[in-house]
C-alpha positions in Angstrom: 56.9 38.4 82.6 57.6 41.7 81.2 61.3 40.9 80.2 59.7 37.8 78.7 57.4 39.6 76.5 60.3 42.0 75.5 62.3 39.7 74.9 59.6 38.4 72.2 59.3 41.6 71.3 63.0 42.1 70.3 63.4 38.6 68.6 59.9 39.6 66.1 61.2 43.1 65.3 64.6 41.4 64.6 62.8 38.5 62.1 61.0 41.2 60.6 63.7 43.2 59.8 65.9 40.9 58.5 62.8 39.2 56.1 61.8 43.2 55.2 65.8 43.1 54.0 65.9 39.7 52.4 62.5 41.0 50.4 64.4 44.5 49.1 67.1 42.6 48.2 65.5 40.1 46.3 63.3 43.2 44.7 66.3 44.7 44.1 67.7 41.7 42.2 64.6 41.0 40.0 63.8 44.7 38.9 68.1 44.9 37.9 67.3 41.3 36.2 64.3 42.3 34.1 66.7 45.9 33.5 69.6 44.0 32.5 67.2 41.3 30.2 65.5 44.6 28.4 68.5 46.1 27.6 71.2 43.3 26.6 69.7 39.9 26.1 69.8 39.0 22.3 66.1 38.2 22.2 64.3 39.9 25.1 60.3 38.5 25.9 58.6 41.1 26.8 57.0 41.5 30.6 53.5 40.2 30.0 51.0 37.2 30.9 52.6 35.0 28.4 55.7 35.4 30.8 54.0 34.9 33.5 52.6 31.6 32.5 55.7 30.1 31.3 57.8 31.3 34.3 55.6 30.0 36.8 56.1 26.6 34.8 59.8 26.6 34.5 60.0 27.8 38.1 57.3 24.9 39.8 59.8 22.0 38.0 62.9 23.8 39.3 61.6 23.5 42.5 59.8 19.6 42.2 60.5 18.6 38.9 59.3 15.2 39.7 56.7 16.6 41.9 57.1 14.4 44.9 56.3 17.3 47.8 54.4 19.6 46.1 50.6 18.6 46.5 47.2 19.2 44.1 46.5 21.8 46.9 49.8 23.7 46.8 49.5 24.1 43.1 46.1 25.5 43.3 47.4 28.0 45.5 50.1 28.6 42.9 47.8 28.9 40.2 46.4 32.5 41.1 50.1 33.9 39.9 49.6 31.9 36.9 49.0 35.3 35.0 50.0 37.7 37.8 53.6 37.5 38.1 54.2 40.2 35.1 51.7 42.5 37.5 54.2 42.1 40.4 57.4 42.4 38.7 55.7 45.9 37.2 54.2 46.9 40.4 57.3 45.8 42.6 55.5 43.5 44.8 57.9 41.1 45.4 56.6 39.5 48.4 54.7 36.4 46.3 58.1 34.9 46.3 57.9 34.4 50.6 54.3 31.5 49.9 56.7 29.2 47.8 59.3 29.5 50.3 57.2 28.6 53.0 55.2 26.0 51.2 58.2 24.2 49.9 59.6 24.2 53.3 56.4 22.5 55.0 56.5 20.2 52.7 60.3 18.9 52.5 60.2 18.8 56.6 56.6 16.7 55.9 58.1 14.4 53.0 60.7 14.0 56.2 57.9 13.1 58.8 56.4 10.2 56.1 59.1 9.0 55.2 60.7 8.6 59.0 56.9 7.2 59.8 57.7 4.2 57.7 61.1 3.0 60.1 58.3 1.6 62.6 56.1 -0.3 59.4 56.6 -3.7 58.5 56.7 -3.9 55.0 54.9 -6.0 52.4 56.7 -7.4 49.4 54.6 -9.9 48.8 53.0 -8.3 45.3 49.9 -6.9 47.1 51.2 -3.8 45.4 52.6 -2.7 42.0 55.6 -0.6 40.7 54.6 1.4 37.9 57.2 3.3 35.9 56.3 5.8 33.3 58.0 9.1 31.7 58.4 12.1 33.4 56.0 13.7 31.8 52.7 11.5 32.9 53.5 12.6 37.0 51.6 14.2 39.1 50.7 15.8 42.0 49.8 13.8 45.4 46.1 14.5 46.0 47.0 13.5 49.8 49.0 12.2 52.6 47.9 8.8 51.8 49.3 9.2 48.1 52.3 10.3 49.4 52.6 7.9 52.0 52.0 4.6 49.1 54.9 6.6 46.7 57.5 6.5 49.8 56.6 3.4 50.8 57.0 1.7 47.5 60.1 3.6 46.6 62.0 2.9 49.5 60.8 -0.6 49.3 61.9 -1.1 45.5 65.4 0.7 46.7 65.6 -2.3 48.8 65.3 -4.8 46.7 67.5 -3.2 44.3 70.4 -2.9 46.5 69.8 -6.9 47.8 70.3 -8.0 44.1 73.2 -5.4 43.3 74.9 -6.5 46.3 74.3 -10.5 46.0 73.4 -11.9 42.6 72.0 -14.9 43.7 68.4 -15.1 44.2 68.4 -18.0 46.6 70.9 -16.8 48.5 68.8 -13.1 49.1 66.0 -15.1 49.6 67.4 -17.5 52.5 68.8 -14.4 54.4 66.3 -11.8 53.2 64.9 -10.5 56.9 68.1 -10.2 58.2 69.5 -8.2 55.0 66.4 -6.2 54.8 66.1 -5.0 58.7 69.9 -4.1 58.3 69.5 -2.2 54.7 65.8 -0.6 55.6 66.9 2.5 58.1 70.2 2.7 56.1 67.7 3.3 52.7 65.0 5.7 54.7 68.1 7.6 56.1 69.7 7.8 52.6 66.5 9.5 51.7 66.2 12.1 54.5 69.9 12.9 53.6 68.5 14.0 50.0 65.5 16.0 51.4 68.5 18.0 53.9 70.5 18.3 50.8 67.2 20.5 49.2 67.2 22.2 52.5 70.6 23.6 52.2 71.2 24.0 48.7 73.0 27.2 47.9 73.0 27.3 51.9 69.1 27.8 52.5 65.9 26.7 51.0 65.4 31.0 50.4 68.6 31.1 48.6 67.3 28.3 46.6 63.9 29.2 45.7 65.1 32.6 45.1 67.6 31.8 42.5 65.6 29.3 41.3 62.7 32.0 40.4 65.5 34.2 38.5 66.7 31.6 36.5 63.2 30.5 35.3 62.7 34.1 34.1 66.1 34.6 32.3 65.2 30.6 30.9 62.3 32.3 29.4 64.3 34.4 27.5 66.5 31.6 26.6 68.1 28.0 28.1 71.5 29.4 27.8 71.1 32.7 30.0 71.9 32.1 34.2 71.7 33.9 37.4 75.0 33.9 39.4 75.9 34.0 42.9 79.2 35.6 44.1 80.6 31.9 44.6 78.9 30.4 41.2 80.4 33.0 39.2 83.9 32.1 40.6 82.9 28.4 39.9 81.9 29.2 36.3 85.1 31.0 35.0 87.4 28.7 37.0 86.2 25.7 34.7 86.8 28.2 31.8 90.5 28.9 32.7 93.8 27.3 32.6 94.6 27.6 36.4 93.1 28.7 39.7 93.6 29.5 43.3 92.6 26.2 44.5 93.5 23.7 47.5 93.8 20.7 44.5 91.0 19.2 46.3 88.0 17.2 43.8 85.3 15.5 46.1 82.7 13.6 45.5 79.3 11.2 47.7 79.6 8.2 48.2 77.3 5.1 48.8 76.8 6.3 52.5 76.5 9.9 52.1 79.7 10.7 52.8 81.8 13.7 51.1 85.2 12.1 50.2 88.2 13.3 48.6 88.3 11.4 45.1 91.3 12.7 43.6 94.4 15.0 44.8 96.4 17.5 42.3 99.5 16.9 41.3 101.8 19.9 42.4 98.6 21.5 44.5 98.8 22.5 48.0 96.7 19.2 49.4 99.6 17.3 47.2 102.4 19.3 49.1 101.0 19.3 52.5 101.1 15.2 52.2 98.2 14.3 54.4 95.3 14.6 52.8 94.8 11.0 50.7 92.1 9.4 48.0 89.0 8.3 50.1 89.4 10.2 52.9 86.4 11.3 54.1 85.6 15.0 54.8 83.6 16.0 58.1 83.8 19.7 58.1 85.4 22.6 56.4 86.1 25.6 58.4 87.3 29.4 57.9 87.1 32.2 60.8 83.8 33.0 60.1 82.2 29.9 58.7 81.6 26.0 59.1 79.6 23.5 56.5 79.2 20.3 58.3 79.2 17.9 55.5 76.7 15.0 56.7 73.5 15.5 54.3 75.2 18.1 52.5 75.6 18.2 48.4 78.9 17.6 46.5 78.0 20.9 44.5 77.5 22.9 48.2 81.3 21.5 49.4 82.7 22.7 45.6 80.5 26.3 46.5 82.2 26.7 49.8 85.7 25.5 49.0 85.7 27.9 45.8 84.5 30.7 47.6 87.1 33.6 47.2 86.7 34.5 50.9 88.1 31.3 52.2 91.3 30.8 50.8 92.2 29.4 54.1 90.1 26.3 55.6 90.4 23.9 57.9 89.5 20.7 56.8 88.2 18.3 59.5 89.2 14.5 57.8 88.2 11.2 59.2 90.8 8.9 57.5 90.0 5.6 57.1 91.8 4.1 60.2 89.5 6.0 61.7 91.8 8.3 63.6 90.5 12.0 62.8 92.8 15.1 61.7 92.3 18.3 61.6 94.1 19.9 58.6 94.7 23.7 57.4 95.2 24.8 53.7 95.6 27.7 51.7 94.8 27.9 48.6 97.4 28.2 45.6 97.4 27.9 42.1 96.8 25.3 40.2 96.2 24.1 37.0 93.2 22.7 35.9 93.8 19.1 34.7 90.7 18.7 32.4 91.9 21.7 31.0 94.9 20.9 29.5 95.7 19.1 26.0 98.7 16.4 24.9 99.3 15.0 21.5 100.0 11.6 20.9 101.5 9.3 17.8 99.2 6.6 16.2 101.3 4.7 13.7 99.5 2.6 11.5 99.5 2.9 7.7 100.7 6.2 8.3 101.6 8.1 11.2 99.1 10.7 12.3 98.5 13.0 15.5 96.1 12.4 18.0 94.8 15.7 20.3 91.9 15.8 22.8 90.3 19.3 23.2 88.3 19.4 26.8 87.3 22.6 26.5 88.0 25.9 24.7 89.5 27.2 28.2 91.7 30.7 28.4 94.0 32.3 30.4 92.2 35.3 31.8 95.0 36.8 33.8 97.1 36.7 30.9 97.3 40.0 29.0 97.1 38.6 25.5 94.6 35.7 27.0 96.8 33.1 25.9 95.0 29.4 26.4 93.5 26.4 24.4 94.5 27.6 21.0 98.5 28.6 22.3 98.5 24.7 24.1 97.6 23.3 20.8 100.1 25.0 18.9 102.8 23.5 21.2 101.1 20.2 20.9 101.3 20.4 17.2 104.9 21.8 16.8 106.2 18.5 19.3 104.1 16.5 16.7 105.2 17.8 13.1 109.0 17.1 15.0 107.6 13.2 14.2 107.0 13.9 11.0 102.9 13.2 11.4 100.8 12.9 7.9 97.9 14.0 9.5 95.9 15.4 12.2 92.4 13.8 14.6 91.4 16.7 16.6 88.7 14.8 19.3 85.9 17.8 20.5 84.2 15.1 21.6 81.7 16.1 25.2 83.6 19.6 24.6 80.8 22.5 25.9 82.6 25.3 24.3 84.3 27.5 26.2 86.3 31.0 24.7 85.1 32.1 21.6 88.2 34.1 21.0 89.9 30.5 21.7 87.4 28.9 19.0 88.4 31.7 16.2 92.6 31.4 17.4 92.5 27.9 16.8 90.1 28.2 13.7 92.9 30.7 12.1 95.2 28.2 12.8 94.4 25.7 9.9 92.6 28.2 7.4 94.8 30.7 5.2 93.5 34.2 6.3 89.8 34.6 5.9 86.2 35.4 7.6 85.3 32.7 10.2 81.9 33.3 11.4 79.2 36.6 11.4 77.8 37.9 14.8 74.8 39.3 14.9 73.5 41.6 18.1 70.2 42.5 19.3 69.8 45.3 17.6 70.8 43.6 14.4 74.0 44.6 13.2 76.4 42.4 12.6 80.4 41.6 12.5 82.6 39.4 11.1 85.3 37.9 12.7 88.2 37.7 10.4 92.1 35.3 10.7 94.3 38.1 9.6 97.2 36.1 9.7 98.7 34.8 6.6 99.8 31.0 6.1 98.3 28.0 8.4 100.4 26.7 11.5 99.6 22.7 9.7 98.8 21.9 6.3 98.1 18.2 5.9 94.9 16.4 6.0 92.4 16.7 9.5 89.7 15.0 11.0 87.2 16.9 14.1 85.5 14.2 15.8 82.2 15.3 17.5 79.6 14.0 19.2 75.9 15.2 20.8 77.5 16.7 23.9 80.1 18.9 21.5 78.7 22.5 21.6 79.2 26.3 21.1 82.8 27.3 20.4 83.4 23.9 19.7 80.6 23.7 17.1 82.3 27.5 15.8 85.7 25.8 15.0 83.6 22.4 13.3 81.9 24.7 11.3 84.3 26.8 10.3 86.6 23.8 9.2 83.6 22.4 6.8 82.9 25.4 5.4 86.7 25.6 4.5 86.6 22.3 3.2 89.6 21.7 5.8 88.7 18.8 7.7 86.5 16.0 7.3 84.1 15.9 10.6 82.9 13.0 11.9 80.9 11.6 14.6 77.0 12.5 15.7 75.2 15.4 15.2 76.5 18.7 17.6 74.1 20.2 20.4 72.9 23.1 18.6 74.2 26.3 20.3 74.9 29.0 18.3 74.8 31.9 20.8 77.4 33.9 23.2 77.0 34.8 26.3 78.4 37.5 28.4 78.3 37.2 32.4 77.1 40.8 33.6 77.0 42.6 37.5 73.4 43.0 37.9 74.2 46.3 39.9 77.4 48.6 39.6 79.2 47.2 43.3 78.1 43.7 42.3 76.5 43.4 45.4 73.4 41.8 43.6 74.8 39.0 42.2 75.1 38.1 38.2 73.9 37.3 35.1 75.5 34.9 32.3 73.5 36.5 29.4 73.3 35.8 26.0 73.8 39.0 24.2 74.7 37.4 20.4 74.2 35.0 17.8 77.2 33.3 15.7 76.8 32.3 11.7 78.5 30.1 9.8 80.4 32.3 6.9 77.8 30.5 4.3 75.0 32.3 6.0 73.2 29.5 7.8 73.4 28.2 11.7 73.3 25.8 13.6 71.4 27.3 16.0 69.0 24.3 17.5 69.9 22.3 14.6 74.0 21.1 15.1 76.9 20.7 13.0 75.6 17.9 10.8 79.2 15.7 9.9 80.4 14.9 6.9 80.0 11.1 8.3 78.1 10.0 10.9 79.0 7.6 13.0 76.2 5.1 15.5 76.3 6.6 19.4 74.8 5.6 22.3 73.4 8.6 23.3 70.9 9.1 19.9 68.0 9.4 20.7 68.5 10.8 24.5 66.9 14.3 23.4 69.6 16.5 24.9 70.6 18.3 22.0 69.0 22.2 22.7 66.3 22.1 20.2 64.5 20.2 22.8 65.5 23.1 25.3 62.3 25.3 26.4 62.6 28.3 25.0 65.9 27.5 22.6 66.5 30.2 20.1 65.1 29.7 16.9 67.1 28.4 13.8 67.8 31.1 11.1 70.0 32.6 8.6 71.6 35.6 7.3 73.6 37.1 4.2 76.5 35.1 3.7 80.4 36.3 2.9 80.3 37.3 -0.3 83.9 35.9 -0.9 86.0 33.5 0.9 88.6 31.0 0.0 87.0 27.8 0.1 89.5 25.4 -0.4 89.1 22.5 -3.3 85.9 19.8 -1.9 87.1 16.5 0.0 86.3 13.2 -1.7 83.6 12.9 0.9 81.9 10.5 -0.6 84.2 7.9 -1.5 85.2 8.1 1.9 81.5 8.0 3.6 81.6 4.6 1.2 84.4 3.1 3.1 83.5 4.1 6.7 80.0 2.8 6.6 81.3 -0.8 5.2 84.1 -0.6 7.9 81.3 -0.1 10.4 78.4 -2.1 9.4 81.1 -5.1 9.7 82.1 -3.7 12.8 80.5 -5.8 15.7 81.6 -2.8 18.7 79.8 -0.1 16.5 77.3 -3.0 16.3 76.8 -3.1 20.1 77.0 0.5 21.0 73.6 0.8 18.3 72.0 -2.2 20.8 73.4 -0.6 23.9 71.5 2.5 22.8 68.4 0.9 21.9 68.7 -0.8 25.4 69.0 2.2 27.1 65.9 4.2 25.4 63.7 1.2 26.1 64.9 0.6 30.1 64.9 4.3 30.7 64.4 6.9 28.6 61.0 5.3 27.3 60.2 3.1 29.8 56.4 2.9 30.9 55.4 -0.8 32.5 54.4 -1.8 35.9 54.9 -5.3 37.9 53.9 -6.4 40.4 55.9 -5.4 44.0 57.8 -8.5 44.8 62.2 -9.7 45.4 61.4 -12.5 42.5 59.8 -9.6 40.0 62.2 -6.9 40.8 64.8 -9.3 40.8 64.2 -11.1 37.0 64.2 -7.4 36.0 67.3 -6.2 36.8 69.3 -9.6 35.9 67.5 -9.3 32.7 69.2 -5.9 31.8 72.4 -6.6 33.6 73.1 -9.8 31.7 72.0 -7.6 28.0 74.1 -4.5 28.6 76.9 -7.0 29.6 76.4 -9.1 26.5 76.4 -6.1 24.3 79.4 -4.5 26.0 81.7 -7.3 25.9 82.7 -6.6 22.6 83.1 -2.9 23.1 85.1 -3.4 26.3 87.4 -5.9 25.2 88.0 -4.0 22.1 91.6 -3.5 21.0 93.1 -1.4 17.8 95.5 -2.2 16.0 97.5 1.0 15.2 99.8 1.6 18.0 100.0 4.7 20.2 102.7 6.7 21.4 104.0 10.2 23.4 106.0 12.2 20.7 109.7 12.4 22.6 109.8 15.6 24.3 106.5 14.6 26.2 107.8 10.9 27.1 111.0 12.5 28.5 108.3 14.8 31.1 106.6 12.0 31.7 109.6 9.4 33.0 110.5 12.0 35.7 107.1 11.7 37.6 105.4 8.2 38.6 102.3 9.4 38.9 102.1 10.8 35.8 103.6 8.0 33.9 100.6 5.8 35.4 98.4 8.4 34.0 100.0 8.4 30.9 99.9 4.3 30.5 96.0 4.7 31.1 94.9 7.3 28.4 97.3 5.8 25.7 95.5 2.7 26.7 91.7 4.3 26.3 92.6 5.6 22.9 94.0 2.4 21.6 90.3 1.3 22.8 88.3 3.7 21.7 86.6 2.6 18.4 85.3 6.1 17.7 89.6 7.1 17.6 89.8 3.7 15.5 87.3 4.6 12.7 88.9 8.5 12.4 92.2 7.2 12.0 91.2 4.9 9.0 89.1 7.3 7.5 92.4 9.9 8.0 94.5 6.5 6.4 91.8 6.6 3.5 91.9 10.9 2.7 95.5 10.5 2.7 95.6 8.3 -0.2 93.0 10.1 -2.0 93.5 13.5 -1.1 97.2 14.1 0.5 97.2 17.9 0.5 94.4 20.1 1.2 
């Protein structure tokens, strides 16, 4: 009895320690957060009830943004921080942080219990109940079990239905076999579910590591939507995507349908490539280093990428089931690779006149290098193999590019302008700096057009901008995101044992003064795109810093104004005759109404649930058809040196066949290359 009760003993003293040391540490990481925030963010909010209100907010939909296991109770509770949070972080009581770690727990293992419940119920899909789908923004909480209960039960029972008419589009065929088809999908559906709720329960690898993080970035999103707190591991994640190569095993994964982490794609030239026994659709069991294993079963895709990039395990054993079945266990070290997205080609359209085609991901860098060559340095190879084919002009596609290296942005701006200021920075404490190409004479002279779209932002927007204020390229497309600011990624203590912050510390101008801060690069001719309307631009961020403008350059040389007019003309009859550009504006208009604004209810039946989602299938296939079967008629190429690279590696000529195929489809290339055609006549030299 008394080894029992010491035993007991031991095991509280040892929770109690390790929770007192998980506190400090979290303590420690808030008061060097709110340090760090006062002393280097651009705009830092000041530590009062107004931040207390708005953090609690941004930190509750972090944690439930669809609030599905939080209940009316639990947000009660939370309530009494609702202007109390500025009084702990100034009083360094951290310890309010442990009641939504707990809560959130009860109620994911809970949500599990319900939803497990309903295995043993027979369900009813008769119509005695309706499906009622609104906006985020009109949820709310679950008074009770009982509310809870009637949202699983109708969820899983719609995902049901669902997956009966995605997998058989013939109603009297579902119908004929539908208890057989719905005993086997039901458990399948409810497990599907649990897998999600496990997911939340290891995220970042435990639910305290989650809501812990979660809490810091709602207070740097305070400050503003652009500002992050960084693990170790998403830190390493961060600038990997930034940079031209990494230590990497050449390994991208992905879910699939059952909830199984897979291997989706395989470098080229990466050490799962060399070691010749890894292969596409393999699925991954486990991942193990000497000190650590992630089984993988109801595990996230983004929680496999956080262990793999983790610069302690360079080495892992991946456990692979392949899909003979026969399992394998295989070790791999890490080497370096580049990074495929990263990378840029130029290509040949010859139509009127021949003109160069390049695709910029991402302003990405080299970060080992000692001069930091990267994006701008690949482009300026590009563009030498592609004045060797005598090109008239130049489409530069920024399209869905987030940004990346300003230094990249202002290299590749100096490229194309004749020495001149590029853009003002402006700090905190209100100074400011302009960033200046020194360099004499421009690496390409001829005419240029920057496609953009809604998902183009930050040092992609700096090298738009800075090619309309020139008057060097005509930019088309949609309307930019809006982000005008730099950020900075900071230790939060001097051994970096705390973790980091990506902090925005500055503001960029356009040379003429203004921003586009929250507003975008507006382009010289806009273009229809499915994704107006979706709201994802940052000025409908929380929080986004506000538009505003500055002194411009007093001087700069401007070069003589494009005929932007006559060309606008042109486009918009090409396009209103256009039935693809046509369909994407009834694809969009599709998409706002069956998602985005969709608030009906129906009631729960196969029949209802079925005429619904035939319905939209059979539009968005309608509308497509035109778009998918689309087909240029310029003609795209390699210049010579790169089709000589290519014929020495199958793989890559396969690759090759496939994206000169999606440019000769892509209408949005189409329309750039004729409004390129039409400057060229009117405007041959800029």
């Amino acid at each position: 009895m008394l080894n029992r009760l010491n035993i007991c003993l031991i095991t509280l003293l040892t929770f109690c320690f390790v929770n007192g040391q998980d506190e400090n540490m979290f303590c420690d990481q808030l008061l060097a957060l709110e340090t760090m925030v006062k002393t280097n963010h651009y705009q830092p909010k000041t530590v009062n009830d107004s931040l207390s209100t708005n953090v609690l907010d941004l930190f509750l939909y972090t944690l439930d943004g669809d609030k599905r296991l939080f209940t009316k109770d639990d947000i009660d509770t939370f309530e009494k921080d609702r202007y109390s949070i500025d009084d702990y972080i100034k009083n360094k009581r951290c310890d309010f942080i442990n009641k939504y770690i707990m809560r959130l727990s009860e109620r994911i293992e809970h949500s599990k219990t319900i939803i497990s419940s309903l295995e043993t119920e027979t369900f009813d899909y008769s119509g005695k109940d309706t499906l009622r789908f609104k906006p985020n923004s009109k949820f709310r909480y679950f008074k009770d079990d009982t509310e809870a209960k009637r949202y699983w039960s109708k969820r899983i029972r719609y995902n049901i239905l669902y997956a009966l008419v995605e997998n058989d589009s013939v109603l009297e065929d579902i119908e004929t076999n539908f208890s057989k088809l719905e005993t086997d999908l039901k458990p399948k559906l409810i497990q599907k579910e649990l897998c999600k709720l496990e997911e939340l329960q290891n995220r970042l690898g435990s639910i305290e590591n989650f809501v812990k993080a979660s809490f810091f970035n709602a207070y740097l999103h305070y400050n503003d939507p652009n500002s992050s707190f960084f693990s170790p591991t998403e830190k390493e994640i961060f600038e990997n995507s930034l940079s031209n190569d990494q230590l990497s095993f050449g390994i991208i994964t992905a879910k699939n349908d059952n909830g199984d982490i897979i291997i989706a794609h395989i470098t080229p030239g990466s050490a799962a490539f060399k070691e010749g026994d890894f292969e596409v659709n393999d699925v991954i069991k486990s991942l193990q280093t000497d000190t650590k294993t992630l089984e993988t079963y109801c595990v996230s895709n983004d929680d496999v990428l956080a262990f793999t990039s983790d610069r302690n395990h360079n080495t892992v054993t991946f456990k692979i089931k392949k899909q003979n079945g026969i399992m394998k266990d295989i070790e791999l070290t890490k080497t370096k690779t580049k990074i495929e997205e990263n990378t840029v080609s130029g290509y040949i359209i010859e139509s009127k006149s021949k003109v160069g085609y390049i695709n910029i991901p991402s302003f990405y860098s080299d970060f080992e290098s000692p001069n930091g060559l990267g994006l701008a340095n690949d482009v300026a190879k590009e563009l030498y193999k592609l004045q060797k084919e005598n090109i008239e002009g130049l489409i530069l596609d920024l399209r869905f590019n987030g940004g990346g290296s300003m230094k990249e942005a202002a290299d590749l701006s100096g490229m194309f302008i004749n020495r001149g200021p590029i853009s003002i920075l402006k700090y905190n404490d209100g100074e400011t700096y302009t960033i200046r190409d020194f360099n004499r004479g421009r690496l390409f002279n001829k005419p240029i057009v920057v496609l953009v779209n809604n998902y183009s932002a930050s040092a992609s927007e700096f090298f738009a901008a800075s090619m309309q204020d020139y008057n060097r390229a005509i930019i088309v497309g949609s309307q930019t995101h809006g982000k005008a600011s730099a950020q900075i990624i900071l230790p939060l203590d001097e051994d970096e044992r705390l973790g980091y912050s990506k902090l925005t510390v500055e503001k960029f101008y356009r040379v003429t003064g203004q921003s586009h801060q929250a507003q975008g690069v507006v382009p010289d001719i806009i273009l229809p795109n499915i994704y107006d309307g979706f709201r994802t631009q940052e000025q409908y961020e929380a929080f986004a810093l506000k538009n505003d403008t500055i002194d411009a350059v007093k001087k700069y040389p401007k070069l003589k104004a494009l005929p932007i007019n006559e060309l606008k003309k042109k486009s918009q009859l090409r396009v209103s005759d256009d039935i693809a550009f046509t369909g994407i504006q009834d694809l969009n208009q599709l998409i706002l109404d069956n998602y985005f604004n969709l608030d009906t209810e129906y009631l729960l039946t196969l029949k209802n649930v079925y005429n619904k989602i035939i319905t939209y299938r059979n539009q968005w296939q309608s509308i497509n058809q035109p778009i998918n079967t689309h087909v240029s008629d310029f003609m795209v190429k390699n210049s010579a040196f790169t089709k000589e690279i290519v014929s020495f590696n199958d793989d890559q000529k396969q690759i090759n066949e496939t994206i000169l195929k999606d440019i000769q489809q892509d209408i949005y290339i189409e329309e750039a290359q004729a409004i390129l055609q039409d400057l060229l006549i009117l405007n041959p030299l800029n």
